[in-house]
Phi, psi and omega in degrees: 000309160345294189288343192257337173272333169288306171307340163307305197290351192264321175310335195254335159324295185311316189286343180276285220294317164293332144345287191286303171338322191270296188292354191267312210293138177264147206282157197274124164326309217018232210265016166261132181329080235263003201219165180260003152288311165306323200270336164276325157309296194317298148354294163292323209263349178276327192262353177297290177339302186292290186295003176242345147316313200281341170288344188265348179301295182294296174317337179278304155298325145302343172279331185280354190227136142345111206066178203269129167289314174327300195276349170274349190272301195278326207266310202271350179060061202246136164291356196267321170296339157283338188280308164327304190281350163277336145328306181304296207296343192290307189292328166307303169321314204285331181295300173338298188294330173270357180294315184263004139280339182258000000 
């Protein structure tokens, strides 16, 4: 009876004991920035990233929709299409943007 209570008790020990094992380990930097030069590369390099996603985002919704959106923006100058294709590219933006905060 003894031995089966010690062994309970060495069971429930363990997860504190791997706990503390974990918090002695020193922590992984990953994308956070330890300097303001790393943290303006990053920068550059999330929003370079960002802005070539959200073109690809338009582009990909103008190949999906039914006329050229590019050439109704540009040649015919239709405003409800621009409002569209900004809409667009906004909503592209806004995922992008909670893709690379979390």
């Amino acid at each position: 009876m003894k031995n089966r209570l010690v062994s309970a008790s060495l069971l429930l020990a363990l997860p504190l004991a791997l706990g503390a094992a974990d918090s002695a380990a020193p922590a992984a930097t990953g994308w956070h920035a330890q300097s303001l030069g790393q943290a303006v590369g990053y920068m550059v390099l999330f929003s370079f990233i960002g802005i070539l996603a959200a073109i690809a985002g338009y582009k990909i919704f103008d190949k999906c929709t039914p006329g050229d959106l590019h050439q109704e923006i540009v040649q015919n100058k239709n405003v409800a299409a621009a409002i569209v294709a900004g809409a667009v590219i906004l909503g592209v933006c806004i995922i992008i943007a909670a893709a690379m905060f979390s």
